[in-house]
C-alpha positions as CSV (number, residue, x, y, z in Angstrom):
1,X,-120.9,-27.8,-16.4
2,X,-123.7,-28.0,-19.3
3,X,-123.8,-29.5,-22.4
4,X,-122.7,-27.3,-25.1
5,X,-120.4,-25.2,-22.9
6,X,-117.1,-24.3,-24.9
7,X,-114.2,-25.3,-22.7
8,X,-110.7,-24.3,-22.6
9,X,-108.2,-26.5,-20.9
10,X,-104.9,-27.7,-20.1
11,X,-103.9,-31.8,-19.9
12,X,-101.4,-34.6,-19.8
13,X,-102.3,-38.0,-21.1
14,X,-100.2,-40.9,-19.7
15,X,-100.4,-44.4,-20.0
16,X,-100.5,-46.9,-16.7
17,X,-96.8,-47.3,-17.2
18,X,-96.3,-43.3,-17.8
19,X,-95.7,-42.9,-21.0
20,X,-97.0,-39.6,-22.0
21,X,-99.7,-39.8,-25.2
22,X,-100.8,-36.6,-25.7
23,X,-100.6,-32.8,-24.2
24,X,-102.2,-29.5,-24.1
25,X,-100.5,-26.6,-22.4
26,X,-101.4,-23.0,-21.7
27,X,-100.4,-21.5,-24.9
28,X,-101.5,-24.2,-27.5
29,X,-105.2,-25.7,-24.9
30,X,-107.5,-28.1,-25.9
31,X,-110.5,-26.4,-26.5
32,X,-113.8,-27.9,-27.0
33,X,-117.8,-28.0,-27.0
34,X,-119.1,-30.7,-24.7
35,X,-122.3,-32.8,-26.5
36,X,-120.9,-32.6,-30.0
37,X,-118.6,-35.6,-29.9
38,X,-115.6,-33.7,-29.9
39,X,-113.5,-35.6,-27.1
40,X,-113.6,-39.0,-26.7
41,X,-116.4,-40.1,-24.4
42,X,-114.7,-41.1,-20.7
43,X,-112.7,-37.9,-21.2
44,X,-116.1,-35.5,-22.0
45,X,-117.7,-37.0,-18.8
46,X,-115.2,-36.1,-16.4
47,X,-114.6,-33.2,-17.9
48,X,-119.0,-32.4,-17.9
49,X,-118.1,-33.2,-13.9
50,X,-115.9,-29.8,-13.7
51,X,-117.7,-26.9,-13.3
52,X,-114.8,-23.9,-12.0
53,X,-112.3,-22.3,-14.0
54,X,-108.5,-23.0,-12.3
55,X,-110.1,-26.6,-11.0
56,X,-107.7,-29.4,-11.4
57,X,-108.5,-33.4,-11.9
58,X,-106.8,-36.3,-12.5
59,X,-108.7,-39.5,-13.7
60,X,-108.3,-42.4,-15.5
61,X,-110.8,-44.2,-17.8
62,X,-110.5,-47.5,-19.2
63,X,-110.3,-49.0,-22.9
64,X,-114.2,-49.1,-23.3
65,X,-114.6,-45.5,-22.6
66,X,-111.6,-44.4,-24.6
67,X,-110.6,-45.9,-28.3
68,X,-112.4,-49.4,-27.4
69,X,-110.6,-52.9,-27.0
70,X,-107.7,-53.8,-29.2
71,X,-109.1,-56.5,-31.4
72,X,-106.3,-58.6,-32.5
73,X,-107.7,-59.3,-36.3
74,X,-108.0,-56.4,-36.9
75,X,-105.4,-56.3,-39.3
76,X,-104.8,-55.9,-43.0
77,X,-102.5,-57.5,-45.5
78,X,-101.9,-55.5,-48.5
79,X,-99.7,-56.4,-51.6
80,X,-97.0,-53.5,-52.0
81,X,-97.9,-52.0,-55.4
82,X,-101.4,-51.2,-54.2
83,X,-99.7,-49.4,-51.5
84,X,-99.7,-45.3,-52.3
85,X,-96.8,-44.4,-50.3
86,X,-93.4,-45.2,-50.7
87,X,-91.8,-44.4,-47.5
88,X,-93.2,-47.7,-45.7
89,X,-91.6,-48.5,-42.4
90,X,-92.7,-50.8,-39.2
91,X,-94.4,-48.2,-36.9
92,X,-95.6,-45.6,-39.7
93,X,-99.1,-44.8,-39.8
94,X,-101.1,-43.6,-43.2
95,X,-104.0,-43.4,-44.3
96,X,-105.5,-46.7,-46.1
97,X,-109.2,-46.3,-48.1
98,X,-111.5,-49.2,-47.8
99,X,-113.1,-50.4,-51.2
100,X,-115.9,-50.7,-49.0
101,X,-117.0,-47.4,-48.0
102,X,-113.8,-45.2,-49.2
103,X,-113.8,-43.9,-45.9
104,X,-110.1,-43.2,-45.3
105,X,-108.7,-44.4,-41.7
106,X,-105.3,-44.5,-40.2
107,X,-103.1,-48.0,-40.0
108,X,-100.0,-49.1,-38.4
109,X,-97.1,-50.7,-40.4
110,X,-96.4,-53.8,-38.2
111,X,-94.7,-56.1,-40.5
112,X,-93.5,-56.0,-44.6
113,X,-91.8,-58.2,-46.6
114,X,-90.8,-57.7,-50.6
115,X,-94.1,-58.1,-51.7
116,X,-96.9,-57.3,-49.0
117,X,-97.3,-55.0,-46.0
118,X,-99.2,-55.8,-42.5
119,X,-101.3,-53.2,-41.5
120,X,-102.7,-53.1,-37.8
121,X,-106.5,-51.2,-37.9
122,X,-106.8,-50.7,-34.2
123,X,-106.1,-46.9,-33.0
124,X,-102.8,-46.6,-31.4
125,X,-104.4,-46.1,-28.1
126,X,-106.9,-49.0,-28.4
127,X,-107.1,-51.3,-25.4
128,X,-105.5,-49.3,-23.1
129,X,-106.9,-47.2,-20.0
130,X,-105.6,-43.4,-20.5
131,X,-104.6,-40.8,-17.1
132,X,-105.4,-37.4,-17.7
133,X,-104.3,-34.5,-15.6
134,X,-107.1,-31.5,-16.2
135,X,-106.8,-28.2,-15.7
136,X,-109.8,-25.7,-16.7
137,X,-108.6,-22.6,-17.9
138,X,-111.9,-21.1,-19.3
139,X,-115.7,-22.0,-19.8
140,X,-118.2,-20.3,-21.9
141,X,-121.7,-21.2,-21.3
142,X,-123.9,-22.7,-24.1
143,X,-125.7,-21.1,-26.8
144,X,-129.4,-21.3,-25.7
145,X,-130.5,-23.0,-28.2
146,X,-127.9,-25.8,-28.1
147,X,-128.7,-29.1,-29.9
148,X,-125.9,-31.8,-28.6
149,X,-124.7,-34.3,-31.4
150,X,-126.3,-37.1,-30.1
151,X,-129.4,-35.1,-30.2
152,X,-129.2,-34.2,-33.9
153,X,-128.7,-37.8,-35.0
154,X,-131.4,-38.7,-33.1
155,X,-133.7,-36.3,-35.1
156,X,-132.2,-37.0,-38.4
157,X,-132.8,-41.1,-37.9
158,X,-136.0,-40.3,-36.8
159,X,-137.1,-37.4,-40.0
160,X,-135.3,-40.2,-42.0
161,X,-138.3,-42.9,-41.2
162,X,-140.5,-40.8,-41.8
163,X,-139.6,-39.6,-45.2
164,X,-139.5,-43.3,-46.2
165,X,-135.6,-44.2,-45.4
166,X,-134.5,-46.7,-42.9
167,X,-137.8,-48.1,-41.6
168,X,-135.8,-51.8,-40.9
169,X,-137.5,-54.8,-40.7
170,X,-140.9,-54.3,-38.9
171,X,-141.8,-52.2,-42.0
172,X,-141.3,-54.4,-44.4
């Protein structure tokens, strides 16, 4: 298959001890366009490895090439009043802004108390290796003139140096 194909598929996601994480089925597929970081990386390269619609694969990929390596500080402390939601339980994730950035990004409740609320940062799925089972239900080739993600940032870093931003250290 070729980067920038649109594909249409069917999966199950399980975890080594078969729990099942996630699903797409015939009426509600996944559907996707490989090189724009769309899918997480392990899954996009076996899926880049398929090349016939109706062809079936099962394969697993491992932490690093899924949602990373559970770090275990990766966790937050938060006093309760700075807390937006009310409806705070062990196991609920929301959305938590950093002063930093003011990204949002999505945190487990692992422990409260009266006061303050423990928040783990990790993805739910971090440090673990993930099973999919694949089916490809359709494939549309790639636009011809297809620029892949990693492509485009490339350019934009690079236009960015040269317009005066980001020239690092040697520049100085």
């Amino acid at each position: 298959m070729k980067l920038g194909s649109t594909v249409t598929l069917t999966y199950k996601g399980t975890l080594d001890d078969g729990t099942v994480f996630g699903y797409a089925t015939e009426e509600k597929p996944m559907i996707f366009q490989t090189g724009m970081d769309m899918a997480i990386d392990g899954f996009e390269e076996a899926i880049l490895e398929m090349n016939e619609v109706g062809e079936k694969k099962t394969f697993t990929i491992d932490e690093y090439a899924a949602f990373g390596e559970y770090i275990e500080n990766m966790t937050q402390v938060i006093p309760r009043e700075q807390i937006p939601v009310t409806d705070i339980r062990i196991g609920k994730r929301i959305w938590l802004s950093s002063s930093d950035d003011g990204q949002p990004m999505p945190a487990t409740v692992i422990d409260m108390d009266m006061r303050t609320v423990t928040f783990d940062l990790n993805h739910p799925l971090a440090g673990k290796s993930l099973t999919y089972e694949v089916e490809i239900l359709a494939i549309e080739d790639a636009p011809e003139n297809f620029v892949s993600a990693q492509e485009k940032a490339r350019h934009l870093k690079e236009q960015s140096k040269l317009l005066g931003g980001d020239q690092g250290e040697s520049y100085r």
